[in-house]
VEXLUMKOL-914701 format. One record per residue: residue number from 0; residue in one letter; z, x, y of N, C-alpha, C, O, CB in turn. Coordinates in nm, 2 decimals. Glycine has a CB too. Layout:
# VEXLUMKOL-914701
(rec NUM,"a",(Z,X,Y),(Z,X,Y),(Z,X,Y),(Z,X,Y),(Z,X,Y))
...
This chain:
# VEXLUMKOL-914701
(rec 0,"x",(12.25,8.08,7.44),(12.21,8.15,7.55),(12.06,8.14,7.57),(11.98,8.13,7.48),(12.24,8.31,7.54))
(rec 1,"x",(12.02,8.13,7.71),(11.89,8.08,7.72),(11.81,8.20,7.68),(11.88,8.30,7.68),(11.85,8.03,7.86))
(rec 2,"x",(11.65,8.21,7.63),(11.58,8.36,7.62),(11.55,8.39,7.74),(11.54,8.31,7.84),(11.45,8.37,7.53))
(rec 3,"x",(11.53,8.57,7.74),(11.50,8.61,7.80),(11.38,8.56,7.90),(11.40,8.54,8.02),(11.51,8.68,7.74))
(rec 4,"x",(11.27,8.54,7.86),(11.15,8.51,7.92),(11.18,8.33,8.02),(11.17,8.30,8.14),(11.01,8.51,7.76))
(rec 5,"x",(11.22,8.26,7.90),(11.26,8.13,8.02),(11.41,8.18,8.15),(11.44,8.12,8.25),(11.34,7.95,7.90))
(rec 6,"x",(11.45,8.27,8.12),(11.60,8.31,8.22),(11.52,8.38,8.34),(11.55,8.36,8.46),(11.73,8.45,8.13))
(rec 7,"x",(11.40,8.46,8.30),(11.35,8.52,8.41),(11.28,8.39,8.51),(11.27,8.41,8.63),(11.25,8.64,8.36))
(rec 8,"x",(11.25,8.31,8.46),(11.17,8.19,8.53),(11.27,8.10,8.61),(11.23,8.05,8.73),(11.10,8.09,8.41))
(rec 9,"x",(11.42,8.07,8.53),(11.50,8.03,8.63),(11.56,8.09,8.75),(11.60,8.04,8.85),(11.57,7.98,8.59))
(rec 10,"x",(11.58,8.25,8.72),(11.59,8.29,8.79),(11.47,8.32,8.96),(11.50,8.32,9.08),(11.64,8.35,8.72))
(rec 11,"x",(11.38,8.33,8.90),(11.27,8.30,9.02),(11.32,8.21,9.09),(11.38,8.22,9.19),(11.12,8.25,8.97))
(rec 12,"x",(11.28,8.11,9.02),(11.35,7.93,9.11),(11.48,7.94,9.19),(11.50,7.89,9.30),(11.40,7.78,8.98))
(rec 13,"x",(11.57,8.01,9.12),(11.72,7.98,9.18),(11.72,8.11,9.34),(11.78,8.11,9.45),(11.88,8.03,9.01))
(rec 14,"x",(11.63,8.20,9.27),(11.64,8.26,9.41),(11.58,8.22,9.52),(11.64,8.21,9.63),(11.62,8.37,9.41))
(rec 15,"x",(11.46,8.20,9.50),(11.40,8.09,9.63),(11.48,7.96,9.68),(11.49,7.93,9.80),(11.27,8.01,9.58))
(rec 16,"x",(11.52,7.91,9.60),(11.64,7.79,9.62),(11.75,7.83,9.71),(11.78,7.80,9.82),(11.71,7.74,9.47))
(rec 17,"x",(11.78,7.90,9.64),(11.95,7.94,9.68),(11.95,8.05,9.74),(12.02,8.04,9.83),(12.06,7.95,9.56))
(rec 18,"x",(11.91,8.17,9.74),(11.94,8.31,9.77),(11.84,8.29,9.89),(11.89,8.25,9.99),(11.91,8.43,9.64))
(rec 19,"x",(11.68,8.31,9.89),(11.62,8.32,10.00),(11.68,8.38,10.11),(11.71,8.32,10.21),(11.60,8.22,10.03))
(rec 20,"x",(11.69,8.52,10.09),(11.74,8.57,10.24),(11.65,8.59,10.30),(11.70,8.68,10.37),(11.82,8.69,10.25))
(rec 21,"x",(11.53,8.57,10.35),(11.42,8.61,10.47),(11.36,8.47,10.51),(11.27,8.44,10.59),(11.28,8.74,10.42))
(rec 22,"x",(11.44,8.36,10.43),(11.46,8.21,10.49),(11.23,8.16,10.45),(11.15,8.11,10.54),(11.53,8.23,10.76))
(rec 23,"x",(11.21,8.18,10.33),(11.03,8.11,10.30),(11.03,8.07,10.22),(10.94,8.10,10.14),(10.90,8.18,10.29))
(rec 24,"x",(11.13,7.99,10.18),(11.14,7.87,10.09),(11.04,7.79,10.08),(10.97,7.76,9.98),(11.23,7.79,10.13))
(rec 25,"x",(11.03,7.73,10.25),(10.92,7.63,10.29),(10.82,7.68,10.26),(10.75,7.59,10.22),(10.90,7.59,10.42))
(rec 26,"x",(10.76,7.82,10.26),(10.62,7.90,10.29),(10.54,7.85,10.23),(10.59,7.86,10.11),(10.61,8.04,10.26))
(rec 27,"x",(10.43,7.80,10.21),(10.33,7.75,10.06),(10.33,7.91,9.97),(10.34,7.93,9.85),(10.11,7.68,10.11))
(rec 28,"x",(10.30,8.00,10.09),(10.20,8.12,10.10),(10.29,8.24,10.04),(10.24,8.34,10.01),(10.15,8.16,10.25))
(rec 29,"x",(10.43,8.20,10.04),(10.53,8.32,10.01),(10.61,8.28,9.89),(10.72,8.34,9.86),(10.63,8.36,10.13))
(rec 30,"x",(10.57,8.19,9.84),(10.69,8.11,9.71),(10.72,8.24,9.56),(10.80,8.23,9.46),(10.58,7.91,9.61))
(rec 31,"x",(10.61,8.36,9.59),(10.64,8.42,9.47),(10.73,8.55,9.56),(10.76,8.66,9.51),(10.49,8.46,9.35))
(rec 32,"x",(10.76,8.53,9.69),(10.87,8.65,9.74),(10.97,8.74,9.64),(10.96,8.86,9.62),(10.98,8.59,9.85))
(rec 33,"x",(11.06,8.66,9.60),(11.14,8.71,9.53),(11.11,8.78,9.39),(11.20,8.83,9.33),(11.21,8.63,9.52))
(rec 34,"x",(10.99,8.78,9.35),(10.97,8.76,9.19),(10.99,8.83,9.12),(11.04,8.82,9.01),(10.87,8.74,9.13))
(rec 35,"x",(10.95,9.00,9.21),(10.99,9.11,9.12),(11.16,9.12,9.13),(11.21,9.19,9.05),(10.90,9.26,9.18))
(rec 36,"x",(11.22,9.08,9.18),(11.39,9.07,9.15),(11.42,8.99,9.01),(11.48,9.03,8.92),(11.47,8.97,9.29))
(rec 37,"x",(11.37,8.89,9.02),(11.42,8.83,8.88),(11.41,8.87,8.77),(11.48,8.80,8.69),(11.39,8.75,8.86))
(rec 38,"x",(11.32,8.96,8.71),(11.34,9.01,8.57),(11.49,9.14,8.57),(11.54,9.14,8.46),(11.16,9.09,8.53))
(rec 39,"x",(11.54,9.21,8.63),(11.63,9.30,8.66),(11.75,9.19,8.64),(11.85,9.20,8.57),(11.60,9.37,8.79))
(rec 40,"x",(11.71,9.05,8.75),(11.88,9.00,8.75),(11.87,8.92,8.62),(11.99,8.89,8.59),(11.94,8.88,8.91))
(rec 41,"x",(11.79,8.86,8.52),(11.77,8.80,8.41),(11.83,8.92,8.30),(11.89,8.90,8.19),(11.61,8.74,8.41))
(rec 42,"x",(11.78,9.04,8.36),(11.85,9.12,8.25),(11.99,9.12,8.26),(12.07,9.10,8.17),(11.80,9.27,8.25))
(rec 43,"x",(12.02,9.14,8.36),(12.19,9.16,8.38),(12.30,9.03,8.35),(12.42,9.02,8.32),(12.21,9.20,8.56))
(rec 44,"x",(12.20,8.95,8.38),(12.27,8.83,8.33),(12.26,8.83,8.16),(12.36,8.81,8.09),(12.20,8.70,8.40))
(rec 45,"x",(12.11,8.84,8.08),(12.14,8.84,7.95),(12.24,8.94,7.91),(12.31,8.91,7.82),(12.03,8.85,7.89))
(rec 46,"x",(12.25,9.04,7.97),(12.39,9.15,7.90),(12.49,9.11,7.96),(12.58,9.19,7.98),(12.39,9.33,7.91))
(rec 47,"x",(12.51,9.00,8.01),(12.65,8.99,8.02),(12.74,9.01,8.15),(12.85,8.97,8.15),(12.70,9.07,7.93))
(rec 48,"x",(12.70,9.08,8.26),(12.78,9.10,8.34),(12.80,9.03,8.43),(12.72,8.94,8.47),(12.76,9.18,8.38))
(rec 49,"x",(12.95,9.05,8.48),(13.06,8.96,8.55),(12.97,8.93,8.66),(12.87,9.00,8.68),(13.22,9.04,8.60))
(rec 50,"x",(13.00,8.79,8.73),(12.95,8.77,8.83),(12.96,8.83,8.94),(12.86,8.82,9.01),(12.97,8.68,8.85))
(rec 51,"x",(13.08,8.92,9.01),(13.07,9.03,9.12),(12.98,9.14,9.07),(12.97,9.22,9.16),(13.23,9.10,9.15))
(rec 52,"x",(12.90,9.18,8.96),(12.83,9.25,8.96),(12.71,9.24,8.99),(12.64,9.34,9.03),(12.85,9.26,8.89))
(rec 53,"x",(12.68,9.12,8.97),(12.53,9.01,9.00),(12.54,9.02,9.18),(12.48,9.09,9.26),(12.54,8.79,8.92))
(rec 54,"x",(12.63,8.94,9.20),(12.64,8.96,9.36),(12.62,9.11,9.46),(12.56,9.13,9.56),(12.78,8.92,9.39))
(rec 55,"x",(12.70,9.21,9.38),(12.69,9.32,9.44),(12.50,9.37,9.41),(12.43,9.41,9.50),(12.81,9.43,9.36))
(rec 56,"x",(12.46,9.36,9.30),(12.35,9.36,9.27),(12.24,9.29,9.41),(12.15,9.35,9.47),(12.35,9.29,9.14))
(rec 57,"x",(12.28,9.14,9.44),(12.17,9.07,9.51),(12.23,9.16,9.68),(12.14,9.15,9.77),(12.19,8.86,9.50))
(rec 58,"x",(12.34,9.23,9.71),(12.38,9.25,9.81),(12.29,9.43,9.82),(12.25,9.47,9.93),(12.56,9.23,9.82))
(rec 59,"x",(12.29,9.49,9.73),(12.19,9.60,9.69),(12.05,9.58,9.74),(11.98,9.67,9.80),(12.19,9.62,9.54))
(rec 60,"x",(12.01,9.46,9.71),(11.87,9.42,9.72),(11.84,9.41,9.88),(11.74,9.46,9.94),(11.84,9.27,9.64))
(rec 61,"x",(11.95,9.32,9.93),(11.92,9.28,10.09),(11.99,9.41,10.21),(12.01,9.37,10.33),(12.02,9.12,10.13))
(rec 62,"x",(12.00,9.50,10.17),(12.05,9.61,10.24),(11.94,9.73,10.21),(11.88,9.80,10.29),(12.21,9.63,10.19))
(rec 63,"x",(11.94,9.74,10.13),(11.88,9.87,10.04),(11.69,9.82,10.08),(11.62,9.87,10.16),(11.95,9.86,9.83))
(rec 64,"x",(11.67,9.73,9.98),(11.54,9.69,9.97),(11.46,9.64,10.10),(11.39,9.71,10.17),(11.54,9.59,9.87))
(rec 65,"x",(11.50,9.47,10.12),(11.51,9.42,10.29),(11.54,9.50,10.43),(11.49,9.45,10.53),(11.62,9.31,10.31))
(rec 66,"x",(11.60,9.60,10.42),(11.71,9.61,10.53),(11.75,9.48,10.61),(11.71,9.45,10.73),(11.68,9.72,10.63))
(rec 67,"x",(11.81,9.41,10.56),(11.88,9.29,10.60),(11.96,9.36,10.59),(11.96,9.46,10.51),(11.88,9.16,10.55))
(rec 68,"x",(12.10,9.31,10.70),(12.26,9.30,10.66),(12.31,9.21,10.56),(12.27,9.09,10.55),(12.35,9.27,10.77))
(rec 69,"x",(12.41,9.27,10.46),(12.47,9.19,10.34),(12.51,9.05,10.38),(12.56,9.03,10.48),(12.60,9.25,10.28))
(rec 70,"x",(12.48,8.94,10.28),(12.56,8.81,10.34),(12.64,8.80,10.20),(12.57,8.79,10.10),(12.46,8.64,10.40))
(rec 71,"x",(12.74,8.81,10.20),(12.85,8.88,10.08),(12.90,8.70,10.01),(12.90,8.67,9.89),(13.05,9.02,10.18))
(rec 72,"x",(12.93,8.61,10.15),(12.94,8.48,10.07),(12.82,8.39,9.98),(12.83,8.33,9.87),(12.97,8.39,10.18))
(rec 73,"x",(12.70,8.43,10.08),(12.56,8.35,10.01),(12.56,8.46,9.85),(12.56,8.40,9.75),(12.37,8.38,10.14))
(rec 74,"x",(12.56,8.57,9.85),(12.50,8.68,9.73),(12.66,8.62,9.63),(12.65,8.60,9.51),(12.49,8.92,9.79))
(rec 75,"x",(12.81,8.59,9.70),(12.91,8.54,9.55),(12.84,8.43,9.50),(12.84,8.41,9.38),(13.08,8.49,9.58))
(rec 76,"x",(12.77,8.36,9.58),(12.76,8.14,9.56),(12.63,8.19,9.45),(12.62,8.15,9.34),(12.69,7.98,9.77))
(rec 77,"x",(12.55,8.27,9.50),(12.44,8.26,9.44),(12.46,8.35,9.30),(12.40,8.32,9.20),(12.34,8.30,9.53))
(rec 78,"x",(12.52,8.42,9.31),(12.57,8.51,9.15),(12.62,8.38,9.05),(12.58,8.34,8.95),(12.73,8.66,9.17))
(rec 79,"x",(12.70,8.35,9.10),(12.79,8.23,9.04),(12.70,8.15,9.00),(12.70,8.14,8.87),(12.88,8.15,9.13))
(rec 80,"x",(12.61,8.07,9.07),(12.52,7.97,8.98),(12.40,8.06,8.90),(12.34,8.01,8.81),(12.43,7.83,9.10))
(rec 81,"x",(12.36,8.22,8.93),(12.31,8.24,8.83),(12.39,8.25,8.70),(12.33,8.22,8.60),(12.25,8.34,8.86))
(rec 82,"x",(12.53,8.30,8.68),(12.56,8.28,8.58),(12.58,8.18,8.51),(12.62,8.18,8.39),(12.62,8.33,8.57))
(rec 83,"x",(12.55,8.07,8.58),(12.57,7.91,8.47),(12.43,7.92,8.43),(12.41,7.86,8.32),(12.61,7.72,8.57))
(rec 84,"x",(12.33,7.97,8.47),(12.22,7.95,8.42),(12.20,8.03,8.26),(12.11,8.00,8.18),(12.13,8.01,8.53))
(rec 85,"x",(12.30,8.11,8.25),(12.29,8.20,8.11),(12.40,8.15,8.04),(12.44,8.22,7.94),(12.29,8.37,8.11))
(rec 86,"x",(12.46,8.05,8.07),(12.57,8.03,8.02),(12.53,7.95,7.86),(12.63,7.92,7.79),(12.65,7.96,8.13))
């Protein structure tokens, strides 16, 4: 299992990559957007939880946090490759 401290780093990356829900991937100026999310989903992934948990988690973030509406397919795809990342 990867450590904690490098899991939180991929997860940074994978959410700008893949998750990016307010679309500033490109941004030079916004690349650390997501950052404070990733130590929370690095935890949930090191303990183990199922990937609908991770998703419901990233769907928490964009409703709750953003007020964005949920995108329930992008938050399964993206739970899913976070958990290969702890795999």
């Amino acid at each position: 299992m990867t450590n904690l401290p490098d899991l939180i780093d991929l997860v940074r990356a994978l959410l700008l990559a893949d998750w990016d829900s307010i679309g500033i991937r490109d941004e030079p100026k916004a690349q650390d957007e997501y950052d404070d999310y990733a130590p929370a989903i690095a935890e949930l992934l090191h303990s183990g939880v199922e990937t609908d948990a991770i998703a419901e988690h990233l769907r928490r973030i964009e409703t709750d946090q953003m007020s964005l509406p949920p995108n329930t397919k992008r938050a399964r795809h993206v739970a899913a490759r976070l958990r290969q990342l702890s795999a």
